[in-house]
FIZA-938030 format. One record per residue: x negated, y, z of N, C-alpha, C in turn; residue in one letter. Coordinates in steps of 0.02 Angstrom, whole numbers, padded with zeros to 5 digits, always signed. Example, Ala and Ser with C-alpha at 12.3 -4.5 7.8 and 13.67 -1.06 7.14 Angstrom:
2
-00660-00284+00390-00615-00225+00390-00660-00165+00390A
-00642-00112+00354-00684-00053+00357-00645+00002+00394S
This chain:
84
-00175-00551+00441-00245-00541+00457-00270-00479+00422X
-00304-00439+00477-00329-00376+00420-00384-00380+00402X
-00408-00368+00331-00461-00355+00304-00511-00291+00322X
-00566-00274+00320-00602-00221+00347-00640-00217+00262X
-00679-00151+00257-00709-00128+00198-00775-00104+00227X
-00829-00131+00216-00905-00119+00243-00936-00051+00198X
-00964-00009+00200-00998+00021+00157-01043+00076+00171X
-01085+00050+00137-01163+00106+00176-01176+00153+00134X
-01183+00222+00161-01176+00271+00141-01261+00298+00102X
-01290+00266+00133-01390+00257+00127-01376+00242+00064X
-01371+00151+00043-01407+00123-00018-01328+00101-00029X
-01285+00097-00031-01212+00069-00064-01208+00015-00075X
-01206+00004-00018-01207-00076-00014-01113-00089+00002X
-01111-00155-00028-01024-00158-00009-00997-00209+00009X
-00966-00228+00045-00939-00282+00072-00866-00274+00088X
-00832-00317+00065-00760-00339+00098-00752-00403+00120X
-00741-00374+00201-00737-00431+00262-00680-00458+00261X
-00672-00539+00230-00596-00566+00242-00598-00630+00296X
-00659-00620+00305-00656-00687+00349-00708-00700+00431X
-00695-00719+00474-00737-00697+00527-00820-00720+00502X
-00825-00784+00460-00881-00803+00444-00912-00759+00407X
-00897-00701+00368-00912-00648+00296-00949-00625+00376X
-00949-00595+00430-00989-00562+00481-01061-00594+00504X
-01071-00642+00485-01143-00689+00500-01186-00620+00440X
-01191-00618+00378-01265-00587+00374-01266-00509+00410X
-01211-00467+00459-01217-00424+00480-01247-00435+00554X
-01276-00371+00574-01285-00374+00643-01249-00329+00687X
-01201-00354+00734-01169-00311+00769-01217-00276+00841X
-01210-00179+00842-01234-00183+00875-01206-00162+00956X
-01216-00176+01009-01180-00156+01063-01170-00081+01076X
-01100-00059+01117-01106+00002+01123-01077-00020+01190X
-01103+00039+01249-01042+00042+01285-00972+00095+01305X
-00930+00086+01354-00893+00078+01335-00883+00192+01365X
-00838+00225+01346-00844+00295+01350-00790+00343+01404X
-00806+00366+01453-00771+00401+01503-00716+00432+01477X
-00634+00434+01479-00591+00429+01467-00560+00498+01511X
-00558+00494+01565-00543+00544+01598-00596+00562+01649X
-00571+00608+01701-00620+00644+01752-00624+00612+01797X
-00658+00583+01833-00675+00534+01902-00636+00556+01962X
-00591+00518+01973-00567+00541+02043-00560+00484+02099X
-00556+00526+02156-00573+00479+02239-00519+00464+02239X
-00506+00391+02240-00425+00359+02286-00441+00407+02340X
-00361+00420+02361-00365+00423+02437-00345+00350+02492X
-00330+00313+02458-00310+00254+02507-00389+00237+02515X
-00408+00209+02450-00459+00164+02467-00536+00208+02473X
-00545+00246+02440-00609+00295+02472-00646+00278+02419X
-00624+00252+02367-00671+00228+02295-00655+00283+02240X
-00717+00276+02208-00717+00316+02141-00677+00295+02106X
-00639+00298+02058-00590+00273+01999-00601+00299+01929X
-00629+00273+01876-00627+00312+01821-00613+00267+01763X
-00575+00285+01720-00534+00252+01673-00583+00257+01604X
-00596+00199+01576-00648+00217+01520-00614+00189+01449X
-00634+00175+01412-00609+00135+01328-00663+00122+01287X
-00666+00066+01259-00722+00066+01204-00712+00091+01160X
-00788+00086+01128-00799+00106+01074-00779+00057+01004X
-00770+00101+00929-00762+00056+00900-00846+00031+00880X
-00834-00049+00847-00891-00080+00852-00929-00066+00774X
-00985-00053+00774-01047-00046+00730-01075-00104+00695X
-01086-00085+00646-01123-00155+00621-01189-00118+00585X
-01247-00152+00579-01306-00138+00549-01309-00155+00442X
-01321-00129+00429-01314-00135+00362-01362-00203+00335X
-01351-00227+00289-01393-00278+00277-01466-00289+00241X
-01442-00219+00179-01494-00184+00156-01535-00145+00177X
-01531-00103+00199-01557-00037+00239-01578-00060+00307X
-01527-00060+00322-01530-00062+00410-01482-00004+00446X
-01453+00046+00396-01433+00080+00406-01357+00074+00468X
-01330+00083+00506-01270+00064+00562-01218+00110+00535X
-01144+00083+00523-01085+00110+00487-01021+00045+00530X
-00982+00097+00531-00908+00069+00552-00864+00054+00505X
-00859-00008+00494-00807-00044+00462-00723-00015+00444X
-00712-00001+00390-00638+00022+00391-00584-00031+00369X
-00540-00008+00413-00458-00059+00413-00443-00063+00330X
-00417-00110+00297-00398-00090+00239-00316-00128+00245X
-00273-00075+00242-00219-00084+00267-00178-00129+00186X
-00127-00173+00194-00111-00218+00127-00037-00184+00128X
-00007-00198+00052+00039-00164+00038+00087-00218+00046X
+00138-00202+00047+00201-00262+00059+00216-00285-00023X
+00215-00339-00023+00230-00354-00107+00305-00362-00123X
+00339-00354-00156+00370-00356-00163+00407-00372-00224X
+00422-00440-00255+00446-00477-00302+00507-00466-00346X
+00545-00435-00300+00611-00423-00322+00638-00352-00379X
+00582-00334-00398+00570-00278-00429+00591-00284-00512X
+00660-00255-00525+00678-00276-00612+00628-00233-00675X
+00628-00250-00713+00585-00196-00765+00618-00193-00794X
């Protein structure tokens, strides 16, 4: 499960997200989703086609109000077997 690292750049506020419930005092806000390539006409079907991707998702700060993207906090492999 990956952990995410919250942090507002406004008032420094900090949070580390380990759990889906740690997301209740944030507010997520919607984005949609962003044009990917150039629009092109099927020729079979006579329809527009355009390929899009979301965005990554926003959250509102708790203090402030300020809106910041959550970062991955990637975990190290532990490793036990290590002699001293």
């Amino acid at each position: 499960m990956n952990k995410y690292s919250f942090f507002c750049d406004h008032c420094s506020f900090r949070k580390i997200i380990n759990n889906p419930e740690d997301l209740d005092i944030f507010v997520i806000i919607p984005s949609s989703p962003i044009q990917k390539t150039i629009p092109q006409i099927d020729s079979l079907t006579k329809k527009l086609k355009m390929q899009s991707m979301n965005q990554p998702k926003k959250l509102k700060c708790p203090k402030c109000g300020f809106s910041n993207r959550p970062k991955i906090i990637k975990e190290e492999a532990k490793n036990d077997n290590i002699d001293n």
